[in-house]
FINU-106371 format. One record per residue (C-alpha): residue number from 1; x, y, z. Coordinates in steps of 0.1 Angstrom, whole numbers, plus 5000, padded with zeros to 4 digits. Layout:
<atoms>
NUM; X; Y; Z
...
</atoms>
This chain:
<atoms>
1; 4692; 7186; 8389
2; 4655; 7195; 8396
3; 4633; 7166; 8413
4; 4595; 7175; 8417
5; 4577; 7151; 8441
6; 4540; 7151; 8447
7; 4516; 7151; 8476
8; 4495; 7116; 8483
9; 4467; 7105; 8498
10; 4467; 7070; 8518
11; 4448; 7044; 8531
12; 4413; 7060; 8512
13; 4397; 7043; 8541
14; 4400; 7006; 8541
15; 4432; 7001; 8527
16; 4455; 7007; 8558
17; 4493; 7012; 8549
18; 4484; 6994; 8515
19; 4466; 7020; 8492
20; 4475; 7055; 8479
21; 4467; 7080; 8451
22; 4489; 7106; 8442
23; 4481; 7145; 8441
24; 4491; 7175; 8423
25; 4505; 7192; 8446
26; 4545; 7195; 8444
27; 4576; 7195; 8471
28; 4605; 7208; 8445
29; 4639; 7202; 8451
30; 4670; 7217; 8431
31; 4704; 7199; 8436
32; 4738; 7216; 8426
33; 4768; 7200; 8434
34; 4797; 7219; 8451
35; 4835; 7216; 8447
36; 4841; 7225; 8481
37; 4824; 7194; 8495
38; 4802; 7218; 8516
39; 4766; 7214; 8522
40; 4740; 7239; 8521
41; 4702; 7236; 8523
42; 4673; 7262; 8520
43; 4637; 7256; 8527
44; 4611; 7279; 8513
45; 4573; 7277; 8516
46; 4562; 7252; 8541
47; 4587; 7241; 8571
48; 4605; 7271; 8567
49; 4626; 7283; 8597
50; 4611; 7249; 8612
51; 4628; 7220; 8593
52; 4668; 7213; 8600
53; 4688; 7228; 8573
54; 4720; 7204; 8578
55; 4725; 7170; 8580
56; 4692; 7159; 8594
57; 4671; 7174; 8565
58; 4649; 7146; 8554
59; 4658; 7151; 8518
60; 4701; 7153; 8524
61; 4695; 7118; 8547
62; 4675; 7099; 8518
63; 4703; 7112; 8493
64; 4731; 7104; 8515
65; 4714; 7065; 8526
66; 4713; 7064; 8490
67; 4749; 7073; 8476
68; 4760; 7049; 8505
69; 4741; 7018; 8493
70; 4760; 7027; 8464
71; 4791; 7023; 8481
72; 4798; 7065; 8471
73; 4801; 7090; 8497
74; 4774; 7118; 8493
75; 4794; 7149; 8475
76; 4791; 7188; 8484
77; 4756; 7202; 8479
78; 4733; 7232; 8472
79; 4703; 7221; 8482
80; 4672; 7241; 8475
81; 4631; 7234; 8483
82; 4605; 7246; 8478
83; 4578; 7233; 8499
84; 4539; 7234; 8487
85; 4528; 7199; 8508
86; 4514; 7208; 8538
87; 4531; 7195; 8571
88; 4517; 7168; 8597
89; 4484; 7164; 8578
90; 4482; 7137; 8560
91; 4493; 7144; 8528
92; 4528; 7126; 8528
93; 4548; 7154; 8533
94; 4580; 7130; 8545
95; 4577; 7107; 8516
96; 4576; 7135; 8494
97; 4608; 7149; 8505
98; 4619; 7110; 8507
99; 4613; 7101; 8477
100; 4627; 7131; 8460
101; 4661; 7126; 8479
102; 4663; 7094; 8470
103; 4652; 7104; 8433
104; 4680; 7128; 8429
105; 4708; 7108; 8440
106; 4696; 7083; 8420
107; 4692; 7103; 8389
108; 4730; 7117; 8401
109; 4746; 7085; 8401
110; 4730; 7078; 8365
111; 4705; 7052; 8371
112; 4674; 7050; 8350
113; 4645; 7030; 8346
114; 4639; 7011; 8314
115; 4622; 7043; 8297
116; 4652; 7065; 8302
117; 4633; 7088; 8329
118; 4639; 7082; 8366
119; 4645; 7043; 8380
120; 4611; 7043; 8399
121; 4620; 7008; 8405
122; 4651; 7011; 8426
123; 4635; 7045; 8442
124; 4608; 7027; 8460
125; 4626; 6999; 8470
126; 4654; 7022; 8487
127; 4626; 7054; 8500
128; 4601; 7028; 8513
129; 4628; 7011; 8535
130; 4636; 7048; 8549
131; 4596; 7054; 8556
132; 4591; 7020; 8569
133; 4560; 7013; 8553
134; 4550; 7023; 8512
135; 4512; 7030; 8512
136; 4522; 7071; 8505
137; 4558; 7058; 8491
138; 4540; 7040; 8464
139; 4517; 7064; 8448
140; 4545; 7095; 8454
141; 4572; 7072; 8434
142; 4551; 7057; 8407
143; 4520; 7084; 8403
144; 4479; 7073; 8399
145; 4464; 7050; 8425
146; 4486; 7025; 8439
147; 4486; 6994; 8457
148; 4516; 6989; 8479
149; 4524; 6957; 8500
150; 4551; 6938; 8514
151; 4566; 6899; 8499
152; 4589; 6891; 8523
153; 4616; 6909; 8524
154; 4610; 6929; 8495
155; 4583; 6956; 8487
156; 4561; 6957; 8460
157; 4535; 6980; 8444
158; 4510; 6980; 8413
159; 4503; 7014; 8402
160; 4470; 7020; 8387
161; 4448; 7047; 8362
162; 4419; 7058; 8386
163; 4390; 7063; 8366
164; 4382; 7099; 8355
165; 4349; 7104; 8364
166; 4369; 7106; 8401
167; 4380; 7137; 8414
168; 4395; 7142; 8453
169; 4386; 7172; 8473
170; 4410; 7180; 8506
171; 4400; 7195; 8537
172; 4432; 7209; 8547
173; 4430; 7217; 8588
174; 4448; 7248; 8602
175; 4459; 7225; 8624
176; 4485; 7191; 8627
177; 4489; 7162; 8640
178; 4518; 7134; 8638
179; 4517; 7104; 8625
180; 4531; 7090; 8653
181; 4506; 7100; 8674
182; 4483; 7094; 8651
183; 4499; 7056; 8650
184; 4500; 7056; 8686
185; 4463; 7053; 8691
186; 4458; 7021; 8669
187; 4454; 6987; 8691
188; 4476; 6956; 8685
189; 4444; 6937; 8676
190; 4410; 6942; 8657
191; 4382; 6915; 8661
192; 4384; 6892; 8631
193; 4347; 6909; 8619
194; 4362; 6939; 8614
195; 4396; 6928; 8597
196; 4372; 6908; 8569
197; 4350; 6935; 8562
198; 4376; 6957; 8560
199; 4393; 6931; 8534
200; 4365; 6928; 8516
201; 4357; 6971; 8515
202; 4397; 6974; 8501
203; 4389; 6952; 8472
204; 4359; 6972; 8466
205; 4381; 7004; 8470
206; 4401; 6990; 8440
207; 4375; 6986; 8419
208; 4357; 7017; 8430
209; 4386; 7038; 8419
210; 4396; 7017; 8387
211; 4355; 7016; 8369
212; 4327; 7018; 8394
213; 4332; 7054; 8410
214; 4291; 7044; 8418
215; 4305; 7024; 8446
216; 4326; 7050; 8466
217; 4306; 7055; 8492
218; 4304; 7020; 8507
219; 4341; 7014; 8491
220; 4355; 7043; 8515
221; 4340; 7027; 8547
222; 4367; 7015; 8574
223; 4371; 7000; 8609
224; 4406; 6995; 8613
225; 4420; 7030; 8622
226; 4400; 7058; 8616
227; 4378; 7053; 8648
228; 4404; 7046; 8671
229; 4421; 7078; 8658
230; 4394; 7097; 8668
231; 4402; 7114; 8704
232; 4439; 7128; 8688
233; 4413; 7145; 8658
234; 4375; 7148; 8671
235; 4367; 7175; 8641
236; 4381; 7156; 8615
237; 4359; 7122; 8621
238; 4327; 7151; 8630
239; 4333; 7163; 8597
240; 4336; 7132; 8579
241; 4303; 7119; 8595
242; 4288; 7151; 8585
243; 4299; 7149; 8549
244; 4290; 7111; 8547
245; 4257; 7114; 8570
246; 4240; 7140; 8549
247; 4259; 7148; 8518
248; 4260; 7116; 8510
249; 4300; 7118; 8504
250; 4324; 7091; 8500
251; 4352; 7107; 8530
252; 4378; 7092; 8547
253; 4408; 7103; 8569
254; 4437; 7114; 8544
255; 4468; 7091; 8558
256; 4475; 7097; 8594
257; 4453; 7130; 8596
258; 4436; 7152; 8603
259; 4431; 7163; 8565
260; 4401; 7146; 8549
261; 4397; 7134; 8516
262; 4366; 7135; 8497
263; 4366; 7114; 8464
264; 4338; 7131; 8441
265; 4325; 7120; 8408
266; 4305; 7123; 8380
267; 4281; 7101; 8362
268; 4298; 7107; 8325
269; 4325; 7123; 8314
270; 4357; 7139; 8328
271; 4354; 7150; 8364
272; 4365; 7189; 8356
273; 4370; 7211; 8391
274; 4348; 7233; 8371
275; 4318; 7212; 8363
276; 4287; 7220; 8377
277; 4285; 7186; 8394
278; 4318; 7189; 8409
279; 4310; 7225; 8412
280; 4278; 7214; 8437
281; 4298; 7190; 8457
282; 4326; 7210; 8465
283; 4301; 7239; 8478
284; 4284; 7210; 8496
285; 4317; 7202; 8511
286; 4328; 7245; 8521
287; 4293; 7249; 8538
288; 4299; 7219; 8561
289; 4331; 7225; 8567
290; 4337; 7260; 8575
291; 4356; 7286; 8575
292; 4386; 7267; 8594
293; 4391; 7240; 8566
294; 4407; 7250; 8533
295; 4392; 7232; 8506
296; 4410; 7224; 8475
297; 4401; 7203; 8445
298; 4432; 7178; 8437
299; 4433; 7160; 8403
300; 4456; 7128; 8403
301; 4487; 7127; 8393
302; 4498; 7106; 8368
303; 4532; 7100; 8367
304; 4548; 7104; 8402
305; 4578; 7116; 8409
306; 4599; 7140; 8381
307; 4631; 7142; 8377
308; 4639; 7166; 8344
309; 4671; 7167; 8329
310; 4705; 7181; 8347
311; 4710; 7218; 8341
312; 4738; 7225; 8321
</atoms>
């Protein structure tokens, strides 16, 4: 069983722990079931010779929380991944390897959604639960932009088609940072100004992203996280004022940090990576960032996570 689970993007700003847009950028993982009952993991690419390889690999504990909910016990595996999601910056690394656990022991205990392909439903429910909040859960399970929120003692999301005049840009740091420390910094209370206008710049960020890419810049303005954050990632809110101060960019703080996330556009058509518009920006973007940031044009991803039919 191969699962292929992409990168995300959350918050965009404003929308703290509610909104997401998936990448495509992949975490892989390839399941083989043993008869032994043994279990054996391999990590390649990112988090290698970092990451458990046993029981406390992310991916094994989302497969085995979900085989137990299903009142199964988790059978003998060969676990292989390959890792492409870059770790502790703010690209959902975890719920990547969350929601492709959960994915694949879904998909191995022969639940699927309505269209035959993978039961995106019962993932999210089950993968946000093991995160403990959905805003990269959502976009990572279901694919596009996403908007993720909690209704009582369920979750729900509503997955969106971003317009495609929008195109995201990462700044990928050398550097990491955890989002618990990240998570740390944020008070227990905002002043009621800044939780309104906040409100008010999520809805915006909603229809930004959805038909009125003109109004990303003002759309991508926050004050509920990304200051306070500052002192655990000083270069990333420096670049981000740079970017938005005089390129006139629409940049945020990519989750937790210290990645940031520049949504470009274009006035008509298809926002191509090639294009010279696109073209100018991301230059714009390499000269102010510098030689320590790796900049890489992301399209959206459409779909979510993938989970392609068992090998024979």
């Amino acid at each position: 069983m191969s699962v292929r689970a992409p990168a995300t993007s959350a918050n965009l700003g404003p929308g703290f722990d509610a909104l997401g847009m998936a990448l495509r950028l992949y975490n892989e993982f390839e399941v083989r079931l043993r008869d032994d009952g043994e279990l054996r993991v391999g990590v390649e690419g990112e988090g290698a010779g970092e990451v458990p390889t046993g029981e406390r690999h992310l991916v094994v504990r989302a497969m085995r929380e979900t085989f137990e909910r299903a009142g199964e016990k988790l059978p003998g595996l060969d676990l292989a991944c390959v890792n492409n999601v870059p770790h502790a910056r703010g690209l959902g690394s975890s719920s990547s390897a969350i929601v492709g656990g959960v994915a694949a022991a879904s998909a191995l205990l022969g639940r699927t959604g309505p269209d035959g392909g993978p039961d995106r439903d019962g993932i999210y429910r089950i993968a946000a639960d093991i995160e403990g909040h959905p805003d990269n859960v959502a976009p990572c399970v279901y694919g596009g932009y996403t908007v993720a929120y909690r209704d009582g003692d369920r979750w729900g999301a509503v997955s969106l088609v971003p317009d495609a005049r929008i195109l995201p840009v990462l700044c990928v740091p050398s550097w990491r940072l955890s989002t618990e420390r990240a998570r740390g910094l944020l008070p227990e209370e905002v002043p009621h100004f800044d939780a309104a206008f906040n409100a008010g710049r999520a809805a915006l960020m909603t229809a930004a992203v959805c038909g009125h890419p003109e109004s990303l810049y003002a759309a991508t303005e926050d004050r509920l996280h990304e200051s306070y954050r500052e002192p655990a990632m000083p270069r990333t809110l420096d670049l981000i004022r740079d970017l938005r101060r005089h390129g006139r960019l629409p940049a945020v703080v990519s989750g937790a940090g210290p990645t940031v996330l520049v949504l470009c556009s274009v006035e008509e058509g298809e926002a191509d990576p090639d294009s010279p518009e696109i073209t100018r920006q991301t230059d714009s973007i390499r000269r102010r960032a510098g030689k320590d940031w790796d900049v890489r044009p992301l399209p959206v991803e459409p779909a979510g996570v993938r989970t392609p039919s068992p090998h024979p």
